[in-house]
SELO-621882 format. One line per field, with one value per residue (C-alpha): chain; residue in one letter; x, y, z; residue number from 1. Coordinates in Angstrom, 1 decimal. Example, Ala and Ser with C-alpha at 12.3 -4.5 7.8 and 13.67 -1.06 7.14 Angstrom:
! residues 2
chain (A; A)
res (a; s)
c1 (12.3; 13.7)
c2 (-4.5; -1.1)
c3 (7.8; 7.1)
n (1; 2)
//
This chain:
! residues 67
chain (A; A; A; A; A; A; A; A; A; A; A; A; A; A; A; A; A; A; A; A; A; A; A; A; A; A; A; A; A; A; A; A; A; A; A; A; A; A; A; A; A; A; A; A; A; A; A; A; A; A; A; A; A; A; A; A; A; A; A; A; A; A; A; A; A; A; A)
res (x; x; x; x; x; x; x; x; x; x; x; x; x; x; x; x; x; x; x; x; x; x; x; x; x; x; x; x; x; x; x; x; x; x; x; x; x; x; x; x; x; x; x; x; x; x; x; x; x; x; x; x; x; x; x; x; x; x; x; x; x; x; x; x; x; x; x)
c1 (-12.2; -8.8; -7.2; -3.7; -2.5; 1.0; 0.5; 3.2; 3.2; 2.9; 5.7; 4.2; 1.7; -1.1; -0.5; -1.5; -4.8; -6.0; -6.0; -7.6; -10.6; -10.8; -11.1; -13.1; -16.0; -16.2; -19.6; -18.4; -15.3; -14.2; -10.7; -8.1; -4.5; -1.6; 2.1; 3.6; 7.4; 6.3; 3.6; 0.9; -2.4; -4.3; -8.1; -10.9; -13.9; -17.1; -16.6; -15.8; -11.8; -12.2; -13.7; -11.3; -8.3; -10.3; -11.2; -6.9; -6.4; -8.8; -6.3; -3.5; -1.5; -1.5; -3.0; -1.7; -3.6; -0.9; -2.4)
c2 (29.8; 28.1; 25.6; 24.3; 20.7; 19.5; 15.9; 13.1; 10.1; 11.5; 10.0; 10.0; 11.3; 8.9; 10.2; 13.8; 12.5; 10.1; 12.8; 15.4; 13.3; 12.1; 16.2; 16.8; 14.5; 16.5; 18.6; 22.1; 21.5; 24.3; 23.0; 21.4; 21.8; 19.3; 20.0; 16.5; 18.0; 20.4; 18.1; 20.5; 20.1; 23.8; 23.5; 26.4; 25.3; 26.0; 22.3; 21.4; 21.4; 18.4; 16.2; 17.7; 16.2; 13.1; 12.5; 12.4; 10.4; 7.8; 7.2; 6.5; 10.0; 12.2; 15.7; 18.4; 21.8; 24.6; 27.6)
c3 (22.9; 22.0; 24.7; 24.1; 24.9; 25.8; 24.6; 25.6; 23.5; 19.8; 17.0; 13.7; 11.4; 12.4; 15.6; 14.7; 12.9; 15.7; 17.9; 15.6; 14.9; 18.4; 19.2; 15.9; 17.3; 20.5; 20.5; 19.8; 18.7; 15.4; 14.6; 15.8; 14.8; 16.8; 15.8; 16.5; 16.9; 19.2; 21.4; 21.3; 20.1; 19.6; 20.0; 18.9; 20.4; 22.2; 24.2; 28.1; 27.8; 30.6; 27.4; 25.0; 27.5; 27.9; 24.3; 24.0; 26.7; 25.4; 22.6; 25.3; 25.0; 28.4; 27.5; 30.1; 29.4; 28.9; 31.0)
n (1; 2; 3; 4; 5; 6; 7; 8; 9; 10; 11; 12; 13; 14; 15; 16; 17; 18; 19; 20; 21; 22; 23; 24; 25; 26; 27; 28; 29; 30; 31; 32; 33; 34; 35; 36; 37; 38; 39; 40; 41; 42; 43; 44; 45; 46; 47; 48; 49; 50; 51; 52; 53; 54; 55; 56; 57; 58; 59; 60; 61; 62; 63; 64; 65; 66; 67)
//
């Protein structure tokens, strides 16, 4: 499955790789790919999106699923 993110709070690089080993060390997470310009974060996974949004929000971004 693949689960898109609007994600409020991204600026920089480090932004983009906080959040794509937060969501890499979700259980059945494939890949994750976030486009800091465009706010989005695009998930493959086999994971709960609920802990795929909370995994984000940990880091202090808010994580809207795009449906």
């Amino acid at each position: 499955m693949i689960t898109t993110f609007n994600i409020d709070g991204m600026h920089c690089t480090s932004c983009k790789v906080l959040i794509e080993d937060a969501c890499a060390d979700v259980p059945g997470v494939i890949a994750c790919q976030v486009d800091v310009d465009a706010g989005i974060a695009v998930i493959e996974h086999d994971a709960d999106r609920a802990a795929l949004a909370r995994a984000i929000q940990a880091l202090g971004y808010q994580a809207q699923e795009v449906v």
